[in-house]
Every structure is written in structure tokens, then in C-alpha cells.
C-alpha positions in Angstrom: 112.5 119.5 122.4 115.0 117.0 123.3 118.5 118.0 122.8 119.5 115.1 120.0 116.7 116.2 117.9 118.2 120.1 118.0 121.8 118.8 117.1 120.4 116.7 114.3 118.7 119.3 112.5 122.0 121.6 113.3 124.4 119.2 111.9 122.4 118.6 109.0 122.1 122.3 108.6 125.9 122.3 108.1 126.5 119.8 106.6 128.3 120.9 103.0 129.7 119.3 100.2 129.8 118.3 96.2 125.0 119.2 98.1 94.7 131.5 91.4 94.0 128.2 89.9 90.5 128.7 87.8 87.7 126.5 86.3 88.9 127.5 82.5 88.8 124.2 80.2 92.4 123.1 79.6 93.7 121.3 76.9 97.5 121.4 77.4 99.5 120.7 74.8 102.1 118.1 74.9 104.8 117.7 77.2 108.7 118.6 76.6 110.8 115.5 75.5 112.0 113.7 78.4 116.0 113.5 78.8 115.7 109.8 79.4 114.0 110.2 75.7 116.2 112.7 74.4 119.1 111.0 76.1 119.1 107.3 75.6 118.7 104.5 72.7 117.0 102.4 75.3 113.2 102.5 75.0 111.0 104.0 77.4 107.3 103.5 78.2 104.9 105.2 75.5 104.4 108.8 77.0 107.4 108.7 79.2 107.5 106.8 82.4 104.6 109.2 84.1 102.3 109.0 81.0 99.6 107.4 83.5 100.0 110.1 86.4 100.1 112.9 84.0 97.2 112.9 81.9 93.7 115.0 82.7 90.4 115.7 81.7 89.2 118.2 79.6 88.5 120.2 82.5 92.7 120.3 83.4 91.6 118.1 86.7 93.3 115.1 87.9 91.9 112.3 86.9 89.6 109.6 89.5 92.3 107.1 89.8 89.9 104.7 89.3 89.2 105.8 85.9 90.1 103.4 83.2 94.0 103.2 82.3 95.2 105.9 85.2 95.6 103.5 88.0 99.3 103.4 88.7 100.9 100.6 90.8 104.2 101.5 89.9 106.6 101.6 92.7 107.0 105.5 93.9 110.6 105.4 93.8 112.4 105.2 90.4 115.6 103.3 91.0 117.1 103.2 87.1 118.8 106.2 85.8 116.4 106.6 82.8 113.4 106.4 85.2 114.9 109.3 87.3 115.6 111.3 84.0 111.5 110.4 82.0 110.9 112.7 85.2 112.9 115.9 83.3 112.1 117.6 80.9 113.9 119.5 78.3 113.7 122.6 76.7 116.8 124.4 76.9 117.1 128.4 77.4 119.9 130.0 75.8 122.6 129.3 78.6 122.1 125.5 77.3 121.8 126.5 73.7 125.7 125.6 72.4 126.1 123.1 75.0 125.1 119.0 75.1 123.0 118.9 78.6 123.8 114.6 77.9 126.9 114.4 79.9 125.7 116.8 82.8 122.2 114.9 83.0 124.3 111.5 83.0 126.9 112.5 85.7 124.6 114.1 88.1 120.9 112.4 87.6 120.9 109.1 89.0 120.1 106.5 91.4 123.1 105.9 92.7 123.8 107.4 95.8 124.1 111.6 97.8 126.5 112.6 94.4 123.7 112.4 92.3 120.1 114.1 92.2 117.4 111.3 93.4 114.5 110.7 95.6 116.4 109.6 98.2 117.6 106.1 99.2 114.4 103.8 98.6 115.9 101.4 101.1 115.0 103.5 104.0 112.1 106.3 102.7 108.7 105.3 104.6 105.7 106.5 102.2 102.5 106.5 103.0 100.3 108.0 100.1 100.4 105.8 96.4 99.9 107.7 93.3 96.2 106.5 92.8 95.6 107.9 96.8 97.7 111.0 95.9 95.7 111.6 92.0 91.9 110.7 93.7 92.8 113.6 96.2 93.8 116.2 93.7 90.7 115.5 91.6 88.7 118.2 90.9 91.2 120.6 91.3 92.6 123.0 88.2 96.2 122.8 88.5 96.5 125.4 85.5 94.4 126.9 83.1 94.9 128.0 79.2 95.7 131.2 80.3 98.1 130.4 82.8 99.6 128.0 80.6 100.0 130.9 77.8 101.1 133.5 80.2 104.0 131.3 81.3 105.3 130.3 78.1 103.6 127.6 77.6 105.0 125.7 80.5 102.9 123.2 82.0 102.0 123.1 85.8 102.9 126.8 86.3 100.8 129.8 87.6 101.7 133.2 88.0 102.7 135.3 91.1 101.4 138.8 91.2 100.8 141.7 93.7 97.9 144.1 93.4 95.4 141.6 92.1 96.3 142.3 88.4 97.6 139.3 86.6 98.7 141.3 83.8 100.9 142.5 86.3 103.0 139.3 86.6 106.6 139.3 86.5 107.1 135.7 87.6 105.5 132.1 87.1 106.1 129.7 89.7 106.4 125.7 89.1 103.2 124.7 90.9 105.0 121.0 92.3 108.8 120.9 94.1 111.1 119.7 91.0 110.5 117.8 89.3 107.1 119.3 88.7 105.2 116.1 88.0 101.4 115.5 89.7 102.0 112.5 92.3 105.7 112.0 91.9 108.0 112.2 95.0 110.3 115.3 94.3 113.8 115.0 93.6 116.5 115.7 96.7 120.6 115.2 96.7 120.9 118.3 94.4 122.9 121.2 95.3 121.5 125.1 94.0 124.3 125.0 91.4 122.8 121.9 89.8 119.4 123.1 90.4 120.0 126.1 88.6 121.5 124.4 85.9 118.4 121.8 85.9 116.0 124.4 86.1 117.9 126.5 82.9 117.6 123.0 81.2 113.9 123.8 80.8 114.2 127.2 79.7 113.3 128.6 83.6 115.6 129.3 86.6 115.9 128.8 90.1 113.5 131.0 91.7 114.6 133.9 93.5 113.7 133.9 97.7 110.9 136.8 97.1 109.3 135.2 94.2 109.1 132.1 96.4 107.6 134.1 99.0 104.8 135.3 96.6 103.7 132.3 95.7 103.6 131.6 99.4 101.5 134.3 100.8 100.0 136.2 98.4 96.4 136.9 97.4 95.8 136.9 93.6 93.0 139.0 94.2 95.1 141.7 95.9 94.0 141.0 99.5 96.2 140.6 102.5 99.1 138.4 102.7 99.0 135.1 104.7 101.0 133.6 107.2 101.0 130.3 106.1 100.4 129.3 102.4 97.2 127.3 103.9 95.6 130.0 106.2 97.0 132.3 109.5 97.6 129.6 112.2 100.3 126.6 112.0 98.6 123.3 111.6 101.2 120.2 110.9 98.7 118.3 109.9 97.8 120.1 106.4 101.3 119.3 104.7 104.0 116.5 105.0 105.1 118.1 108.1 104.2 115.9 111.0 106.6 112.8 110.7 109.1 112.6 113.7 112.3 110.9 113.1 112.0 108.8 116.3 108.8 107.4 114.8 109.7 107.5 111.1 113.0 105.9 111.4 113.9 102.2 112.0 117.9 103.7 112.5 119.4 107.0 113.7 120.2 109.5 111.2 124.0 109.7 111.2 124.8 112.7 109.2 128.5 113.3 109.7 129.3 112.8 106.3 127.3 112.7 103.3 128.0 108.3 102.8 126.7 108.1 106.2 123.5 110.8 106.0 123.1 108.6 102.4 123.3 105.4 104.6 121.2 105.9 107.8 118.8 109.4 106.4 115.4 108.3 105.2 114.2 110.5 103.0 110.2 110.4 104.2 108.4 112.3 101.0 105.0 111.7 99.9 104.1 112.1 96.6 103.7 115.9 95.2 100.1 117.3 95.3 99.4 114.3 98.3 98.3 117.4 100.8 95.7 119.0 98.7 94.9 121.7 101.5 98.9 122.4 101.0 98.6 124.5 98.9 98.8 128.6 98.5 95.9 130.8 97.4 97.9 130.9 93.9 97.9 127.1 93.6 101.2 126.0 94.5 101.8 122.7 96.3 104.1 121.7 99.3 105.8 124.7 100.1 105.8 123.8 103.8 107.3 120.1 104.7 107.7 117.2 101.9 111.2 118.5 101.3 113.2 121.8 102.3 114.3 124.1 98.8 116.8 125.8 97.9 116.4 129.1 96.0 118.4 132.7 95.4 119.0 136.2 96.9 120.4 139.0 95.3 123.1 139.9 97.9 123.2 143.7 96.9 127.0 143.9 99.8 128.6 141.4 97.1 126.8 142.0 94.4 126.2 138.2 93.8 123.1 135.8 93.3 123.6 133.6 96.4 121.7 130.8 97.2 119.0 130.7 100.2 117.5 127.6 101.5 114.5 127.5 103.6 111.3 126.2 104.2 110.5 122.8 106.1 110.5 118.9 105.3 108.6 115.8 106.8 110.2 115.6 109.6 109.4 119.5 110.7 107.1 118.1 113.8 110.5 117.9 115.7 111.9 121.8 115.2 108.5 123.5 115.1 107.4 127.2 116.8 104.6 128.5 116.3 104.8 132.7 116.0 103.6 133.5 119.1 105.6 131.1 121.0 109.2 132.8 122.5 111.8 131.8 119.9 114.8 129.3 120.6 117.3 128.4 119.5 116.6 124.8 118.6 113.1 125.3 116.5 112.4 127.6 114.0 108.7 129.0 112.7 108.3 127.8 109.0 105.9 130.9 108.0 105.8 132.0 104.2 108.8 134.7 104.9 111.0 133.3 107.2 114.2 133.7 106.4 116.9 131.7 107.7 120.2 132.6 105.6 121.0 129.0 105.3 124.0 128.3 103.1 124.4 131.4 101.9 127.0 131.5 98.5 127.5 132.1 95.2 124.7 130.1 93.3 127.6 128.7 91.1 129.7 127.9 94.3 126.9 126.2 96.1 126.8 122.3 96.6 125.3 122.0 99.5 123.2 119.0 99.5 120.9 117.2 101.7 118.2 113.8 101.5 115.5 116.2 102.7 116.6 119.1 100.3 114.6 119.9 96.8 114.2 123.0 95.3 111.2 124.5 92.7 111.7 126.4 89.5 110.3 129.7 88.1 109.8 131.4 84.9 110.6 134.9 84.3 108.0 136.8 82.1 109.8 139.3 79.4 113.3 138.1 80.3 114.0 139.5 83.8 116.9 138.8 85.2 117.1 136.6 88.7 117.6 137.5 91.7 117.4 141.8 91.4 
């Protein structure tokens, strides 16, 4: 591993600042208002701006992307501020009850630059996969059923995580796409855990906890043995968005001594969500190796605080990969469903660490559990 690629992916590390699917027939219902909807006079496309990506058959599949009306030619990157927010949806839990989510959304969604959440800066991000290749590859595939839908509160593109192989055991639904949960959309980066908590309670879930994650990750919904990776036992960097070296996927160093310069020289090398279909975990959730790293919480039982926890791997993985049975060093880490790398570790409503290859994922806690204990 050559020594600039280690102290890249160190600095970057550190760097801080204001940073079971089933063949059931589904019919979901409609989706949650948009903010760009909810938020602004100006119109928006009928649907929202991901009417086209969104819909499925009466079977809950994907549609063929050649199917009439679906093809979408759209550019992946949304570079408008009501673009970025016809990707969020709202319905508030009771933390957002008394409180107008308008100026938050406006201040911190937005195209313009590492102080706001984005997909990255669309003058350097390299993407290989359109929507049409992305929605062709997830056809055929039940990204949630009826039952799932009801058993996580009607939220769409959820599943739940359970041990055991009883799902009426299920604590705990897990968003089945990085944020912002949308089928063939690049997922959102630039957003510290405080704002992705707050973006997550926006839609009436929260920030998953690290364990949860985990669950989703390895486990067997029909109560067999956990796996290594969410895809199977051995490491394979060609199954998710892992396998993009920087060397080859950037025109420019990355320079990430400040958060202008990472902003400035840092492409951010996503693919659209669901673009791996063999990505995926034996519960049906997408990406959580590579495409972007997320950040999540612990319950930190010495402070007696929710802290946040970042981990998994992004696009650019290929360069800091070990597999488990190679000797560790310092300089590469092994991405497996529960590593854990106490990265940024601090108060959840402290924590503004951000990052272009950063996301995070939301969950829904069944019968009002609290996080993180």
C-alpha cells in the first residue's frame, strides 16, 4: 500500500468540522410530501423530481427501464436546492412536532458547497452506472413487501432486522438504501451525524444505532448463522462500489487539509443506490459496503451518552483493503459486517464531522424504543 494512499485515508479520517425481501404483491401507498414540495412556492415535476425512478409494478419490482415512461436521462446529480430537497421526505416525529423543519432544510440542504448536505461536487464525481442501467439491474427484485411496509409504519423501502428467525420479533426496521432512501439516486454525503439525526427525525425515524446496523448487515432472517460480509463469507471488491482507486478515479489529488480544499480537489465517486444488486444483505439492504462510508450511534454506557460511530467503506475502499485472514496493519482496515472502528466518536448532538465520501442510513424503531440502549 503505498504510503500517500495510507495518509490520505488518515487525514480524511480526522478531518473535523461544522461534517428478507419476499415475493408478496405490493401496492405501496403514496409517498411522504417532499420538502422541496412542502417547502417552496416554486413548482416541481408532477410526482416529485424522482416520480420516474420511483414507481413499480404490482409485483413491488423495479421497473424494465425500458418500459414506457420510466426511462430517466436526467442528469444523476441534482445541482438546485429544491432538486436536492424532492429527494426528502417529510413526516415529522414528535422532536419536529412544534418546530418549522423550513429554515433547518434551507440552511443545511443544498448544492452549494462541504456546509451543506449534497451528493458531492458534480464537477469532479466520475459515475459510471445511469439510472435506466442502475433500475434494469434491480428488476425483479422485491425491495419490500405489504407486510414489511405495515410492520414499519408504513415507511416505504424499509425491512425489518431480527434475530432468531421470528419477525414478530423485530425491534428495528432498517432504511433499505443509504439516505436518501431513493431506488437509483446517488446518496447524500457532506452531513455531519447531528444533521443526520435531525434529518432522519424529519421522517419520523432516527439515526440507526451501530448494532442495528450490524443486523442488517449479517444476519439471517431465517435464524441461521451470521455472515461475514453482507454478500457472503469471503471479501470480493467487485460485488459493491468498492473497487475505484483514487489514482485511477481521480484527474487531481485529493487535498483534504481543510474542508474548501477536500470540497475542491475530493471527487465524490458514488453510483447510484441499488447499482450493485449482489450488495446487498440476506435482509435486503443495499450498499452497506463501499458507495459511501455512514455514520451511525453507540450507546457509550462510561458517559452515558449516544455518541456517534462511523464505519463501513466507500468507492475508493480498493486502496485500504485486508482481508480477515491477512495480518493487520496499520494502514488498511477489513470492512466486515462488525468491524468497529471508533471513528469520531462524540456526542450525537456535538458531532459535525463531515466528509465527500460520508452518508449515513436511517432506522425505525418499532413500539417506541429508544436509540442507542
Amino acid at each position: 500500500m503505498p504510503v500517500r494512499w495510507f495518509v490520505l485515508v488518515v487525514v480524511l479520517a480526522a478531518l473535523a468540522s461544522c461534517k428478507a425481501s419476499s415475493n408478496d404483491e405490493v401496492k405501496p401507498a403514496p409517498p411522504s410530501p417532499s420538502a422541496s414540495a412542502v417547502l417552496s412556492a416554486a413548482p416541481v415535476p408532477e410526482g416529485g423530481a424522482l416520480a420516474a425512478s420511483e414507481k413499480r409494478d404490482d409485483a413491488g419490482e423495479a421497473p424494465d427501464a425500458s418500459d414506457a415512461g420510466v426511462v430517466d436521462d436526467r442528469p444523476l446529480h441534482h445541482t438546485t436546492q429544491e432538486e436536492l430537497l424532492a429527494l426528502i421526505s417529510i413526516a415529522p416525529g414528535k422532536k419536529w412536532r412544534k418546530r418549522d423543519p423550513g429554515e433547518f432544510l434551507r440552511r443545511y440542504v443544498g448544492p452549494d458547497g462541504p456546509g451543506q448536505t449534497n451528493q458531492g461536487n458534480p464537477a469532479l464525481a466520475r459515475h459510471v452506472i445511469s439510472r435506466a442501467q442502475c433500475l434494469e439491474g434491480l428488476r425483479g427484485i422485491t425491495l419490500q413487501t405489504e407486510a414489511q411496509r405495515e410492520a414499519c409504519g408504513g415507511h416505504e423501502n424499509m425491512v425489518p432486522v431480527y434475530e432468531g428467525g421470528d419477525p414478530e420479533k423485530a425491534k428495528v426496521c432498517v432504511d433499505v438504501f443509504e439516505y436518501p432512501n431513493r431506488p437509483c439516486e446517488l446518496p447524500m454525503v457532506w452531513v455531519p451525524p447531528a444533521h443526520a439525526a435531525a434529518l432522519c427525525e424529519l421522517q419520523g425515524k432516527r439515526l440507526c444505532t451501530q448494532d442495528e446496523w450490524v443486523l442488517g448487515c449479517r444476519g439471517d432472517p431465517g435464524g441461521g448463522e451470521p455472515s461475514t460480509y453482507a454478500y457472503g463469507s469471503e471479501l470480493d471488491l467487485d460485488i459493491c462500489n468498492t473497487n475505484k482507486p483514487a489514482a485511477k478515479w481521480s484527474d487531481k489529488p485529493c487535498d483534504p487539509r481543510t474542508i474548501d480544499t477536500t470540497w475542491a480537489t475530493c471527487a465524490t465517486n458514488t453510483e447510484p443506490s441499488g447499482s450493485y444488486p449482489r450488495c446487498r444483505s440476506r435482509f435486503g439492504v443495499f450498499d452497506q459496503h463501499g458507495n459511501v462510508a455512514e455514520a451511525m450511534t453507540r450507546f457509550d454506557p462510561e458517559e452515558n451518552k449516544v455518541v456517534s460511530q462511523l464505519k463501513g467503506s466507500a468507492f475508493f475502499y480498493v486502496d485500504v483493503a485486508r482481508r480477515l485472514d491477512e495480518p493487520p496493519r496499520r494502514e488498511v482496515y477489513s470492512d466486515h459486517c462488525a468491524h468497529d472502528p471508533r471513528w469520531h466518536v462524540q456526542p450525537i448532538r456535538k458531532a459535525f464531522h463531515v466528509n465527500y465520501h460520508l452518508g449515513f442510513r436511517c432506522c425505525y424503531a418499532r413500539g417506541g424504543r429508544s436509540p442507542g440502549r
